[in-house]
N, CA, C and O atoms as CSV, one atom per row, in Angstrom:
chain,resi,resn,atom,element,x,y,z
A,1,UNK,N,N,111.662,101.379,121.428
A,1,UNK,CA,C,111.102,100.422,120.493
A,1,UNK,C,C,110.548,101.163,119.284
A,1,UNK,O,O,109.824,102.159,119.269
A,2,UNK,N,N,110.921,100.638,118.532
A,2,UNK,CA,C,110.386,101.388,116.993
A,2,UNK,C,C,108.907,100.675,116.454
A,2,UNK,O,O,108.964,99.447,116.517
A,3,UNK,N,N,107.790,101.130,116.013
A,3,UNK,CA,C,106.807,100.473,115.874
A,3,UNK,C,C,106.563,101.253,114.203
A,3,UNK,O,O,106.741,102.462,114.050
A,4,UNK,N,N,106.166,100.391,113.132
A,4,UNK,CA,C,105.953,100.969,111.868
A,4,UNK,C,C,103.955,100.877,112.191
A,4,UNK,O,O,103.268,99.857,112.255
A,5,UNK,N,N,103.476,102.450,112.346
A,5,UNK,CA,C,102.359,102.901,112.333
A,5,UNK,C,C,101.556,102.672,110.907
A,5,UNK,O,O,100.344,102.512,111.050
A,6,UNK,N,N,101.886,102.647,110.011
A,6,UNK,CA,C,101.735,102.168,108.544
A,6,UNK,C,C,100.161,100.756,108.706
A,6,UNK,O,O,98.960,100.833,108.445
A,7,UNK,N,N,101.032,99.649,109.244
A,7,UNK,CA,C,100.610,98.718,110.090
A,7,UNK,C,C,101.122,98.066,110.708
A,7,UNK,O,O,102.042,97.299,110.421
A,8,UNK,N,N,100.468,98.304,111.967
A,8,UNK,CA,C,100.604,97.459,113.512
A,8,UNK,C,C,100.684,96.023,113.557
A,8,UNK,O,O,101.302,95.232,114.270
A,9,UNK,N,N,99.728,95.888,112.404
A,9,UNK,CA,C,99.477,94.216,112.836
A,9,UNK,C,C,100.834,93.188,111.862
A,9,UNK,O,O,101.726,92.578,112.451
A,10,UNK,N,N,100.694,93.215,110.448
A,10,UNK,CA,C,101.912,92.819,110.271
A,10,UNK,C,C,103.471,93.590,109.982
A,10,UNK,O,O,104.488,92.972,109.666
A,11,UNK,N,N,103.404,94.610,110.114
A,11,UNK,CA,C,104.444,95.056,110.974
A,11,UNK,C,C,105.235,95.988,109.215
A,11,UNK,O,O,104.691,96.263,108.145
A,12,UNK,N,N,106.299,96.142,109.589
A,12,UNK,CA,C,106.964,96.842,108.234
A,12,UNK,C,C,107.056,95.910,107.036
A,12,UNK,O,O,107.648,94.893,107.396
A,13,UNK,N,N,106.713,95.852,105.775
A,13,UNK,CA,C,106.978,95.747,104.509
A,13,UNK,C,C,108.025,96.296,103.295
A,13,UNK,O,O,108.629,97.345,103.521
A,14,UNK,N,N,108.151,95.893,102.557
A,14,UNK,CA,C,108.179,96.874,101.725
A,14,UNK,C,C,107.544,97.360,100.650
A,14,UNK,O,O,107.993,98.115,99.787
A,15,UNK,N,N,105.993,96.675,100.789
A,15,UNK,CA,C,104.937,96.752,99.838
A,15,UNK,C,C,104.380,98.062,100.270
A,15,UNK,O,O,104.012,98.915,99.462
A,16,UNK,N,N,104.314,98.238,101.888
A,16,UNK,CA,C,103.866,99.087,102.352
A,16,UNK,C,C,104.930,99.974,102.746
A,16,UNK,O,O,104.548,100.332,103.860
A,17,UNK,N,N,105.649,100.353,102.602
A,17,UNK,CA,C,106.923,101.416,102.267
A,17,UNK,C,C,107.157,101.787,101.076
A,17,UNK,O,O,107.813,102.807,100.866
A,18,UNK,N,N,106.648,101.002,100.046
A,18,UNK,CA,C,106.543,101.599,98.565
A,18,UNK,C,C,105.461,102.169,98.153
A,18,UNK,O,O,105.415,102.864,97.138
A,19,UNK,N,N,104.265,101.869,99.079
A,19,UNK,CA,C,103.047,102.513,99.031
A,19,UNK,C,C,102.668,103.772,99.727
A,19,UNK,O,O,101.917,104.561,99.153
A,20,UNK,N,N,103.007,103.960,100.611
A,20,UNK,CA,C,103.804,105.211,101.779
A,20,UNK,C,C,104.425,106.206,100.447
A,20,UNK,O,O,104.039,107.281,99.989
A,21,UNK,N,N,105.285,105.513,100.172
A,21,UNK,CA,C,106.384,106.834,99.486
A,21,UNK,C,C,105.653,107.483,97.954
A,21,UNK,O,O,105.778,108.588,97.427
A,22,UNK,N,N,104.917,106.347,97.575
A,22,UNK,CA,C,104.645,106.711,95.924
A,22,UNK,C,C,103.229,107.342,96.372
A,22,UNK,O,O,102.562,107.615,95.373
A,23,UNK,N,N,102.453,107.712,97.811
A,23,UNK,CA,C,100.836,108.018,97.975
A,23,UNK,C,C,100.889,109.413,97.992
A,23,UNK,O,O,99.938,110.030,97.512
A,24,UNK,N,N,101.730,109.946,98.410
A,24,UNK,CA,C,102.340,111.307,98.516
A,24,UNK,C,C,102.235,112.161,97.266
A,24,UNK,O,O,101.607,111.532,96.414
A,25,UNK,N,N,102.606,113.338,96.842
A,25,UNK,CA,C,102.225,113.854,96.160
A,25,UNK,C,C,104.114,114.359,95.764
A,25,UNK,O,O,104.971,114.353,96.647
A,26,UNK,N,N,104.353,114.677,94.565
A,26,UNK,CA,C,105.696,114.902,94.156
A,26,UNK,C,C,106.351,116.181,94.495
A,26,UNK,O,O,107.544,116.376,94.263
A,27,UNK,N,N,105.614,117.007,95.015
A,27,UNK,CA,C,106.063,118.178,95.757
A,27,UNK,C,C,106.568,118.435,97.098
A,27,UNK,O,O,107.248,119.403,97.439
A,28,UNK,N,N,106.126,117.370,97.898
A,28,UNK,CA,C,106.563,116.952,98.246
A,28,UNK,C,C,107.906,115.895,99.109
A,28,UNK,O,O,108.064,115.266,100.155
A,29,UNK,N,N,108.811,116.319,97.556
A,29,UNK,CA,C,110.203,115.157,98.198
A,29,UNK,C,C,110.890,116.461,98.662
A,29,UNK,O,O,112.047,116.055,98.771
A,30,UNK,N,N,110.914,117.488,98.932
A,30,UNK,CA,C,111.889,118.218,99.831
A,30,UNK,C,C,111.719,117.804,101.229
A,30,UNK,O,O,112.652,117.727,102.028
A,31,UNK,N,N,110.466,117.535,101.499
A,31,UNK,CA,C,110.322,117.258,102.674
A,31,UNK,C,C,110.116,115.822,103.077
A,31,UNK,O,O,109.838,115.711,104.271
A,32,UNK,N,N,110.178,114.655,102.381
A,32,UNK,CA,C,110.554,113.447,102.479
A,32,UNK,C,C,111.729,113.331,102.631
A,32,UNK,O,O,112.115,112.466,103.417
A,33,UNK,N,N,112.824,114.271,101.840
A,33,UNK,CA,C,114.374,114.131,101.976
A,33,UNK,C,C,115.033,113.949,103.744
A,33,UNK,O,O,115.997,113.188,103.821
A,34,UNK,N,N,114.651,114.470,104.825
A,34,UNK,CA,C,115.057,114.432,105.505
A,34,UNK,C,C,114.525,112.711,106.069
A,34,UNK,O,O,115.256,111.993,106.752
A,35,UNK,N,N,113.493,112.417,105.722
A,35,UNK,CA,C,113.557,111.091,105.935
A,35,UNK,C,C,114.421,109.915,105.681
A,35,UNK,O,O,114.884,108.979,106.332
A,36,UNK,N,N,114.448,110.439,104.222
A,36,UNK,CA,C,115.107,109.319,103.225
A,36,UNK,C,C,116.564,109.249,103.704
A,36,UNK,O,O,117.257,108.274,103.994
A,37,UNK,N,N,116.901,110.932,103.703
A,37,UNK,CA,C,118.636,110.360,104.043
A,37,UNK,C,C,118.856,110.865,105.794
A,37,UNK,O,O,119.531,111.726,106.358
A,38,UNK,N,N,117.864,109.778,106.246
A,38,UNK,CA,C,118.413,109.705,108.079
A,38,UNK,C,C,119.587,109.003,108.143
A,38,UNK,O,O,120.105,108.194,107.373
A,39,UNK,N,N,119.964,109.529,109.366
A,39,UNK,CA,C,121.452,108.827,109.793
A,39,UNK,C,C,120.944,107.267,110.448
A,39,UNK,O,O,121.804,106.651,111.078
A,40,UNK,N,N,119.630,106.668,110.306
A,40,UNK,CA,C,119.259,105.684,110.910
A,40,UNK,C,C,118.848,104.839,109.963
A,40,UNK,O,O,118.511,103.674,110.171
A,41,UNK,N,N,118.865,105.499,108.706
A,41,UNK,CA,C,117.858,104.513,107.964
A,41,UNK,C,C,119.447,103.979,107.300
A,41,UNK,O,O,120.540,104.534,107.415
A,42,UNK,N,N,119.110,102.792,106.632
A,42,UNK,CA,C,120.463,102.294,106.016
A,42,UNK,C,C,120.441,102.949,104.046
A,42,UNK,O,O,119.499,103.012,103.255
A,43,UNK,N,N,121.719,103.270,103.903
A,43,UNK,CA,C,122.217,103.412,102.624
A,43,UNK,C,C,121.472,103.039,101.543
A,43,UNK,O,O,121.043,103.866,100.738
A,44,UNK,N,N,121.222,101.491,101.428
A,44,UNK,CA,C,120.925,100.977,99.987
A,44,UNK,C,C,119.226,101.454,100.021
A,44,UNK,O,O,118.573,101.711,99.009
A,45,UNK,N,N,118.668,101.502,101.537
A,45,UNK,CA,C,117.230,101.606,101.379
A,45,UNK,C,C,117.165,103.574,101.199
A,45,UNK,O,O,116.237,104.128,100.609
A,46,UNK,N,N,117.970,104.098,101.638
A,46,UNK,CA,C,117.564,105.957,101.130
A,46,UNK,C,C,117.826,105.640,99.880
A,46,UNK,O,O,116.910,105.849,99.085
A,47,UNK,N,N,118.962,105.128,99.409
A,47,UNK,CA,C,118.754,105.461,97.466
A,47,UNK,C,C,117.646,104.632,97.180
A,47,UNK,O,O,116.614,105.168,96.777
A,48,UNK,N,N,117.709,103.250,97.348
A,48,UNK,CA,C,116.259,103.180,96.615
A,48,UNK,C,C,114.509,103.683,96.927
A,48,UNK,O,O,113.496,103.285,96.351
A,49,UNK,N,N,114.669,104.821,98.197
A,49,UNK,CA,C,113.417,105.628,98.125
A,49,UNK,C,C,113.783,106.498,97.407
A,49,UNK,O,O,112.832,106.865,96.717
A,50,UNK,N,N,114.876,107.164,97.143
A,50,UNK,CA,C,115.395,108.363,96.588
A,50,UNK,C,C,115.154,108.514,94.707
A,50,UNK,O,O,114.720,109.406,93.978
A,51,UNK,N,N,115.658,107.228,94.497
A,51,UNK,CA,C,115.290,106.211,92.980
A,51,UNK,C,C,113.640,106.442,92.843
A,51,UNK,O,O,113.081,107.136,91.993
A,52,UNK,N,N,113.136,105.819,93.707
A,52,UNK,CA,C,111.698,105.596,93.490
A,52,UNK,C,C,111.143,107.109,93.429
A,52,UNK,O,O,110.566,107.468,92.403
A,53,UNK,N,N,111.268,107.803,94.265
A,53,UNK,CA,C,110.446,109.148,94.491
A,53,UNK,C,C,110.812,109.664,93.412
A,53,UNK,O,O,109.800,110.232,93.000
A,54,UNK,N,N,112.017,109.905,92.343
A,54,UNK,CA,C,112.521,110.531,91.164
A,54,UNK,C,C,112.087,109.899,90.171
A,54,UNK,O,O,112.437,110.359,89.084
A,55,UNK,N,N,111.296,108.793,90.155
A,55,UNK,CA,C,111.427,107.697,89.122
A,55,UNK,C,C,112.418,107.084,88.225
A,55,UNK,O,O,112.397,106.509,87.136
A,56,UNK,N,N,113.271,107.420,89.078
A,56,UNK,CA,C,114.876,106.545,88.370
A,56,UNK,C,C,114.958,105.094,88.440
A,56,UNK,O,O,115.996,104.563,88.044
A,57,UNK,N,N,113.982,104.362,88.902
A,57,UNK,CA,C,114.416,102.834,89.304
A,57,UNK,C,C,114.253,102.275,87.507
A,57,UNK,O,O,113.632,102.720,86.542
A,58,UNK,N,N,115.117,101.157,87.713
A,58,UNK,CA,C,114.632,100.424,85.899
A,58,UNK,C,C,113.598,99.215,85.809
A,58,UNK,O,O,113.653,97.986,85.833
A,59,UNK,N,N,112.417,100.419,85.669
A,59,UNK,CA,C,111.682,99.652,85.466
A,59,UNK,C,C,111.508,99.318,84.182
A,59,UNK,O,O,112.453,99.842,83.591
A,60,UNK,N,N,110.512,98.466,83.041
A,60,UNK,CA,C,110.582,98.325,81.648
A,60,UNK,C,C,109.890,99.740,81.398
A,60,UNK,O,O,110.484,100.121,80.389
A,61,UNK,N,N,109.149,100.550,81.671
A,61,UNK,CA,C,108.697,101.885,81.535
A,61,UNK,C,C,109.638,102.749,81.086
A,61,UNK,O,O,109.723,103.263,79.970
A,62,UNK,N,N,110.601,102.922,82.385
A,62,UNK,CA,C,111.043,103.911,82.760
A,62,UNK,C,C,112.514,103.457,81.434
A,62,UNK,O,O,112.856,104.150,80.476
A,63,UNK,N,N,113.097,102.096,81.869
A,63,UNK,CA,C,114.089,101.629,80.241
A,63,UNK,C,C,113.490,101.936,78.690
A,63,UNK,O,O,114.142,102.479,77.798
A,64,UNK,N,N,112.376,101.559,78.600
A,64,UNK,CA,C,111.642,102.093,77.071
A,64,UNK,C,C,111.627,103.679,77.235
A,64,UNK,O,O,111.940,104.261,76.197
A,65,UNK,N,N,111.302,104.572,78.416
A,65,UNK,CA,C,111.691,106.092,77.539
A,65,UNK,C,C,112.896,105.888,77.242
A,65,UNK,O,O,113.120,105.851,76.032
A,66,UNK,N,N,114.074,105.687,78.172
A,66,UNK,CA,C,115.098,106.113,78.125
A,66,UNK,C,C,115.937,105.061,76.701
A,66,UNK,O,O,117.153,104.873,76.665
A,67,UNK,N,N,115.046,104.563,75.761
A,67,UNK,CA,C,115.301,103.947,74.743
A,67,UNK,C,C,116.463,102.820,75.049
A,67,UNK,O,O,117.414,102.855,74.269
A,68,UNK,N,N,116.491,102.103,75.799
A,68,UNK,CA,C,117.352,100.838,76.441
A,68,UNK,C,C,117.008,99.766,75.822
A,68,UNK,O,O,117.665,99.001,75.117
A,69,UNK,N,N,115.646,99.767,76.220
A,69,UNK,CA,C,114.860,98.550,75.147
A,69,UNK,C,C,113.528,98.972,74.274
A,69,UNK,O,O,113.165,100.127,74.051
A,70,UNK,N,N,113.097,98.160,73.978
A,70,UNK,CA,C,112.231,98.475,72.757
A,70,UNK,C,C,110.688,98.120,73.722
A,70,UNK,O,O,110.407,97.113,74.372
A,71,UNK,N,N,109.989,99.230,73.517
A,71,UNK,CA,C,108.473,98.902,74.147
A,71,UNK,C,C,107.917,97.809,74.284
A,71,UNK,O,O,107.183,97.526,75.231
A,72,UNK,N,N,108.275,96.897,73.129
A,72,UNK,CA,C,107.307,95.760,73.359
A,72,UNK,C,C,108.117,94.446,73.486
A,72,UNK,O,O,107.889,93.335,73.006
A,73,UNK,N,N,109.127,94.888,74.270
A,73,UNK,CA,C,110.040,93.708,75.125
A,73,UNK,C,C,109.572,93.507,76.265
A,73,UNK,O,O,110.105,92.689,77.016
C-alpha cells in the first residue's frame, strides 16, 4: 500500500506535491532526479516536476522574460 506521508489525512494532492517540490532548495534537483524519473511515477507527471524544478512551466512570469508576451498582459 502506498501512503503519501506529506498528508495522511487528505491524502495526495497536487497542491501538496507542488509544495514538496518547490520547498526544497535548487541544489538539490540531482537528487530529486531519481525521484522524478521513477519507473513508477507516470510520464506527464516527471516532466511536469522536471518543468517545475527548472522553472520551465509557462507561467505569465516565466512567458514575459522569455518576451512571449508583454508584462502587463
Amino acid at each position: 500500500m502506498w501512503l503519501w506521508r506529506l498528508d495522511p489525512v487528505k491524502g495526495y494532492s497536487v497542491r501538496g506535491a507542488y509544495q514538496l517540490l518547490t520547498s526544497h532548495p535548487s541544489d538539490s534537483l540531482d537528487a530529486a532526479a531519481d525521484l522524478i524519473w521513477h519507473k513508477q511515477v507516470s510520464l506527464k507527471v516527471s516532466i511536469f516536476a522536471w518543468r517545475l524544478l527548472r522553472e520551465r512551466l509557462p507561467t505569465k512570469t516565466n512567458l514575459a522574460i522569455r518576451g512571449i508576451i508583454t508584462p502587463e498582459a
